[in-house]
N, CA, C and O of each residue as an XYZ file, in Angstrom:
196
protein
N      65.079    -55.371     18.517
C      65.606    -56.637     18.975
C      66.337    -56.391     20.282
O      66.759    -55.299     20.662
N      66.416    -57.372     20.823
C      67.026    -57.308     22.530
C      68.101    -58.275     22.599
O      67.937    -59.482     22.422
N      69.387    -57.622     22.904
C      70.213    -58.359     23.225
C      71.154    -58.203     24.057
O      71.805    -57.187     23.813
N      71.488    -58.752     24.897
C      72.488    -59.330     26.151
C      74.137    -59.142     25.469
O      74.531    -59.873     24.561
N      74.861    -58.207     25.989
C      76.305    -58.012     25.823
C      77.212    -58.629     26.962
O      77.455    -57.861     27.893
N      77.737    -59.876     27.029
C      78.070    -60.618     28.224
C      79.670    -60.042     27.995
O      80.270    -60.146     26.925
N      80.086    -59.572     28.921
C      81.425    -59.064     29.313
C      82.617    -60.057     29.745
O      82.253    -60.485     30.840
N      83.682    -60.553     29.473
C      84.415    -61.499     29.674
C      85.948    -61.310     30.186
O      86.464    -60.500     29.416
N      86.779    -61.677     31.056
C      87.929    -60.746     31.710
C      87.978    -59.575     31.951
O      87.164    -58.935     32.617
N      89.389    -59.005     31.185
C      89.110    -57.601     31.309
C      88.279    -56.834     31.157
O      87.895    -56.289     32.192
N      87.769    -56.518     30.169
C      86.515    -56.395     30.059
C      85.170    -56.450     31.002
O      84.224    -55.672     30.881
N      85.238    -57.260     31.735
C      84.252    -57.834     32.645
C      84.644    -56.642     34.058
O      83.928    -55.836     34.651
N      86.079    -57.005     34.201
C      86.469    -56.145     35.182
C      85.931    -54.570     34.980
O      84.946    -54.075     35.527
N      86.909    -53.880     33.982
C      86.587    -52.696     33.243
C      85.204    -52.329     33.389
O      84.966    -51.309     34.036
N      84.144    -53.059     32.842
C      82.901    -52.671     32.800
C      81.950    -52.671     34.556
O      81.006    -51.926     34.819
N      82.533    -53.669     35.463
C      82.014    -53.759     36.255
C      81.029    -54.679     36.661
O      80.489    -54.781     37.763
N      80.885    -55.243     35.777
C      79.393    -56.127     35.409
C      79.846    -57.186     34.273
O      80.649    -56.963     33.367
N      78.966    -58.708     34.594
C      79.449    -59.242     33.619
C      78.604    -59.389     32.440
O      78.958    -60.189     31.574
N      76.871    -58.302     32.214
C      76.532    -58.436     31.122
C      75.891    -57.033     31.012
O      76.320    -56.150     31.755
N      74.810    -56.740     30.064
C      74.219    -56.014     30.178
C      72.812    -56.047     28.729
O      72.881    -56.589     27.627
N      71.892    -55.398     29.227
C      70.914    -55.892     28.197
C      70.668    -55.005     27.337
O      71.077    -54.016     27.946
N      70.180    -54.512     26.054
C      69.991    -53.628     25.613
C      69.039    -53.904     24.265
O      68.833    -54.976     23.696
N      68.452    -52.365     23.901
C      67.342    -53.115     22.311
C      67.836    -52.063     21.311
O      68.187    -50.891     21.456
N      67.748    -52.862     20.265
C      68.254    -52.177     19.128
C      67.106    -52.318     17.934
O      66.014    -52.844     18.150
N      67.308    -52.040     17.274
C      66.123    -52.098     15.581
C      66.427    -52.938     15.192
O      67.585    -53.355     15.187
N      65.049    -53.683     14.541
C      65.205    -55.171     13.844
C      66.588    -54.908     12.555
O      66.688    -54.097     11.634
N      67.374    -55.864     12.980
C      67.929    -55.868     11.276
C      69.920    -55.301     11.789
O      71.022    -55.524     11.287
N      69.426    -54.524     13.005
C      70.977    -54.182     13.414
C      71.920    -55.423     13.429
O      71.719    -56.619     13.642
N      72.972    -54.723     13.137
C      74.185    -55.205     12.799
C      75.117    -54.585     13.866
O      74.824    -53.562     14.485
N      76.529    -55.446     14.071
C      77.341    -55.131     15.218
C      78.020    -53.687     15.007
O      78.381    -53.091     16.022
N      78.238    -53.016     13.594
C      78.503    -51.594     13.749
C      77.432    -50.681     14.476
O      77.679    -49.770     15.266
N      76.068    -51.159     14.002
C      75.380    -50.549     15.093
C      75.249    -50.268     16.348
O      74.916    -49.239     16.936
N      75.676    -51.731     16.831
C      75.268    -51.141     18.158
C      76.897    -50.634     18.903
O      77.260    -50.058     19.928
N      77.404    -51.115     17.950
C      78.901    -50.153     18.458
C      78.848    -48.486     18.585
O      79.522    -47.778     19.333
N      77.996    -48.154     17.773
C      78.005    -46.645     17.433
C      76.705    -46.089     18.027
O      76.219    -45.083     17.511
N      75.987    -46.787     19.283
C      74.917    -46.063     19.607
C      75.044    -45.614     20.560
O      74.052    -45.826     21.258
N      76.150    -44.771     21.283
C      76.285    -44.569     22.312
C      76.613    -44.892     23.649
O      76.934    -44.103     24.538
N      76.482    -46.371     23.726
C      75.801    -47.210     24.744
C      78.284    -47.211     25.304
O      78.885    -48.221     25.670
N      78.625    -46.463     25.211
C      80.205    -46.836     25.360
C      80.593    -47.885     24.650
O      81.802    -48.111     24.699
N      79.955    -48.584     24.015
C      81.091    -48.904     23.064
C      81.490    -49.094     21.844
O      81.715    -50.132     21.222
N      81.590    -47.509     21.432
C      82.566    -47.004     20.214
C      83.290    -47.769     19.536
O      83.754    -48.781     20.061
N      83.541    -47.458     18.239
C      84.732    -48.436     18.073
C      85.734    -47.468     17.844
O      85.276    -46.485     17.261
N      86.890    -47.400     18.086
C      87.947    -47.170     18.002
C      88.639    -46.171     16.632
O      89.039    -46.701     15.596
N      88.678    -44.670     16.874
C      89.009    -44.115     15.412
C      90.654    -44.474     15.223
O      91.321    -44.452     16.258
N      91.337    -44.801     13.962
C      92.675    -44.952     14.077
C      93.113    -43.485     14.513
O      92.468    -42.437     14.478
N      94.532    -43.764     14.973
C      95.132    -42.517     15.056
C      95.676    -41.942     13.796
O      96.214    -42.610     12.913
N      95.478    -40.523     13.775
C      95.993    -39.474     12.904
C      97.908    -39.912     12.483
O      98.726    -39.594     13.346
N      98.207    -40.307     11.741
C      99.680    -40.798     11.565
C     100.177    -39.787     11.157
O     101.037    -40.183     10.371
N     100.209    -38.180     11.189
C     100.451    -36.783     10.971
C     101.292    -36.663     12.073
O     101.802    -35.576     12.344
């Protein structure tokens, strides 16, 4: 599947661009495409140690 990540304020700034296109496997879900590399990760909590 193909989908368009449209960037909005900061974000928009940050990235440089206000979208970007990308394809993923039928059926993906937004953890997916968080975790494919593409920068944007989601966020590990911090270690509270």
């Amino acid at each position: 599947m193909r989908v368009r990540v449209l960037f909005f304020g900061v974000l928009k700034d940050l990235a440089g661009r206000s979208s970007e296109d990308a394809e993923f496997a039928d059926g993906a879900d937004l953890r997916a495409v968080l975790n494919t590399g593409t920068g944007y990760e989601t966020p590990k909590p911090e270690d509270g140690t």
